[in-house]
N, C-alpha and C positions, 0 to 999 in steps of 0.2 A: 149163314153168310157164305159167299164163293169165296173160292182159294183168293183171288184178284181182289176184291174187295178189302180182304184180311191184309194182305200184302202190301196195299195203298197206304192203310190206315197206318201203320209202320214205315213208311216212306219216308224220307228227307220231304220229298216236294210238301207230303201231306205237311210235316210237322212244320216249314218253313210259310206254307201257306198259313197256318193257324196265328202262329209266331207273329207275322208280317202283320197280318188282317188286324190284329191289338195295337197295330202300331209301332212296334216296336223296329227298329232301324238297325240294320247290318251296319257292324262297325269296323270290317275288316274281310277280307277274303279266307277261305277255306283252307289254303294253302299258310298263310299267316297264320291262324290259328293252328293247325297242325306242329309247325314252328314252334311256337310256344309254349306247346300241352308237352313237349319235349325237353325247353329248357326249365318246365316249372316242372320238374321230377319233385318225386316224392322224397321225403331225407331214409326211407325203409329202401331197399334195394326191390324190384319188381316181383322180382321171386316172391316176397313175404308177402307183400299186395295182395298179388292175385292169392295166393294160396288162403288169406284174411277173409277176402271176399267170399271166395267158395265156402269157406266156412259159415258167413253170415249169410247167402244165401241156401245153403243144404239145412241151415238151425232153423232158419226163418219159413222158405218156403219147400222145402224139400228138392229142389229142380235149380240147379246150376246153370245160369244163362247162357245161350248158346253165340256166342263172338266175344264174349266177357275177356280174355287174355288179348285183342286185337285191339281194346281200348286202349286210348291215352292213362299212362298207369299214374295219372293225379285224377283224373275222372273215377278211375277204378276204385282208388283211394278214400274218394271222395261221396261214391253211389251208398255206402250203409251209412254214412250221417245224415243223408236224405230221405232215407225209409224207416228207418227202427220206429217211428211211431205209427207207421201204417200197418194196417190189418193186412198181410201179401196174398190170403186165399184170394180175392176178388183177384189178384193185379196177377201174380202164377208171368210172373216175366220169363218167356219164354227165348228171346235173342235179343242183345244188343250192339249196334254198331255204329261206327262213327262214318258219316257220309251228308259232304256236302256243307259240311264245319257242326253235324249236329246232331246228337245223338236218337239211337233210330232205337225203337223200343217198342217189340210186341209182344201182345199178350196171350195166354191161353185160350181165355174166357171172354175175349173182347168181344162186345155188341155197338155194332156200330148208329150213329145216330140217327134215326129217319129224317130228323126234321133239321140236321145242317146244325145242327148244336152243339157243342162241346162234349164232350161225356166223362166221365171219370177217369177214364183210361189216356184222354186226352187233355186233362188236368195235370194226369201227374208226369208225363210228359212234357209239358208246360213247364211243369216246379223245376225236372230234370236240369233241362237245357238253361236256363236261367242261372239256376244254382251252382251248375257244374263250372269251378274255374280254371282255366280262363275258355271264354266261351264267346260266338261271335258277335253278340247285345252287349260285351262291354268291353267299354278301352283298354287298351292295353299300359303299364304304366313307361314312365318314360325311359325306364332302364330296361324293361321285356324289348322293347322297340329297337334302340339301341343295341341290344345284343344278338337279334332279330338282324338286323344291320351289319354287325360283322361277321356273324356266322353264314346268314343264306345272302349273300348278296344282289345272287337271281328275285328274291323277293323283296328288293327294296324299292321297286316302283309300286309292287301292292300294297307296301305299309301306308301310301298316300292314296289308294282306291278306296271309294265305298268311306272314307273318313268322316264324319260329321257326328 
């Protein structure tokens, strides 16, 4: 597969296209979620986070993600309760990063789909984004908003974009 192909499939646009195409509906802007994934810290200090992570992925799959300390550290927090039952040789997550409100996740070993289909790689990408909170497929509660409200004030015409 080309270097450009590889880099696509890892993409925001790619994963927000996939995302979209299910139907699934932006509940907020990129900016607003950023917000958020800030006031919904972890009760561990970031330090112990990341330093958590590296360890579950150096046990797991031998290879420490490459943008992993650049995440939202409740994503961070949050990525080894989404994998521990997965086999990681096939998956070998290679970099992760947040753009675009969504996490961008490439593989070692990826094989992309000839036929416009889904693939495994873009399964668990799927689970990712979904699962990760708070994430931009779901609302925010009314006290996230709220405090969204007083702290960024600059983004309180985007807390009423994209709503529904």
């Amino acid at each position: 597969m080309r270097e450009e192909q590889i880099a696509y499939l890892s993409s925001a646009d790619h994963i927000l296209e996939r995302l979209l195409a299910c139907g699934l509906k932006q509940k907020f802007t990129p900016a607003v979620l950023a917000a958020a994934a800030e006031l919904i810290e972890p009760p561990a200090s970031r330090e112990w986070v990341i330093a958590e992570a590296h360890q579950f992925f150096a046990a797991r799959a031998g290879l420490i993600p490459h943008g992993l300390e650049e995440l939202p550290a409740r994503w961070v927090q949050q990525l080894p309760l989404h994998l521990p039952s997965r086999e990681m040789g096939p998956f070998m997550i290679t970099s992760l990063a947040f753009e675009q409100g969504v996490l961008c996740v490439a593989f070692a070993h990826e094989v992309g789909s000839k036929t416009g289909h889904m693939t495994m790689w873009d399964d668990l990408r799927f689970v990712l984004n979904l699962a990760l909170q708070p994430n931009i497929w779901h609302p925010l509660t009314c006290q996230q908003e709220s405090r969204i409200w007083d702290f960024w004030p600059e983004l309180r015409r985007e807390l009423f974009t994209l709503a529904g």
